[in-house]
C-alpha positions in Angstrom: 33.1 -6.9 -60.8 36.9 -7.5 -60.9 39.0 -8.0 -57.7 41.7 -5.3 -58.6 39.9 -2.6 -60.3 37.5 -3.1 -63.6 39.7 -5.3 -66.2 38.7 -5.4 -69.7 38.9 -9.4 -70.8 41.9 -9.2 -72.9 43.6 -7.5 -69.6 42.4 -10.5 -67.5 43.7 -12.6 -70.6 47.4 -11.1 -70.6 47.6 -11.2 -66.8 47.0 -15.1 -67.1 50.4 -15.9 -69.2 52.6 -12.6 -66.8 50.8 -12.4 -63.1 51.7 -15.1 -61.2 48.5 -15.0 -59.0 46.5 -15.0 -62.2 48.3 -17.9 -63.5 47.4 -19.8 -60.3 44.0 -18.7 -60.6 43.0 -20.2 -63.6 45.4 -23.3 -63.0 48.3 -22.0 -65.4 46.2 -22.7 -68.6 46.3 -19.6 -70.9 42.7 -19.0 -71.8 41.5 -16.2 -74.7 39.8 -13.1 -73.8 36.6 -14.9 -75.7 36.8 -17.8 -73.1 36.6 -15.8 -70.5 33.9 -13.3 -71.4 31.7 -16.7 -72.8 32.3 -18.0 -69.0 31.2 -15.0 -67.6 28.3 -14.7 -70.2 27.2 -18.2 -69.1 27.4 -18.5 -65.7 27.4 -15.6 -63.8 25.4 -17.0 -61.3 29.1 -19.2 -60.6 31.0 -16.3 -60.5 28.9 -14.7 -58.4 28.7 -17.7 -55.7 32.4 -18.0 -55.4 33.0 -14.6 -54.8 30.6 -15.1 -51.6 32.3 -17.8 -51.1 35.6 -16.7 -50.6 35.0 -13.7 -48.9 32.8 -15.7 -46.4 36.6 -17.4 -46.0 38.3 -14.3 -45.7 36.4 -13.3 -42.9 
C-alpha cells in the first residue's frame, strides 16, 4: 500500500515530525497514528485515486 515498503501507522506518524519528504507530504502538520489510519479507513477510495494520479505524472 505504502510507497517505501509496508509502514505500520505509528511509523508513518514518526516519519512526519523526522523525514523531510514526509513532512512535506502532509504539509509539515504532525498528525497521530489514529488520524492517519481514520483517513485511510474513510476514504480509501482518495488514497487510491491519488496514487493513480501521480503515477500517471510520473510517467
Amino acid at each position: 500500500m505504502f510507497f517505501d515498503g509496508e509502514l505500520s501507522f505509528r511509523e508513518i506518524e514518526r516519519r512526519t515530525r523526522t523525514d523531510i519528504a514526509y513532512m512535506y507530504l502532509a504539509g509539515m502538520q504532525k498528525p497521530v497514528y489514529r488520524t492517519i489510519l481514520g483517513f485511510k479507513v474513510d476514504f480509501p477510495d482518495l488514497i487510491d485515486g491519488a496514487f493513480k494520479t501521480t503515477l500517471n505524472i510520473v510517467k
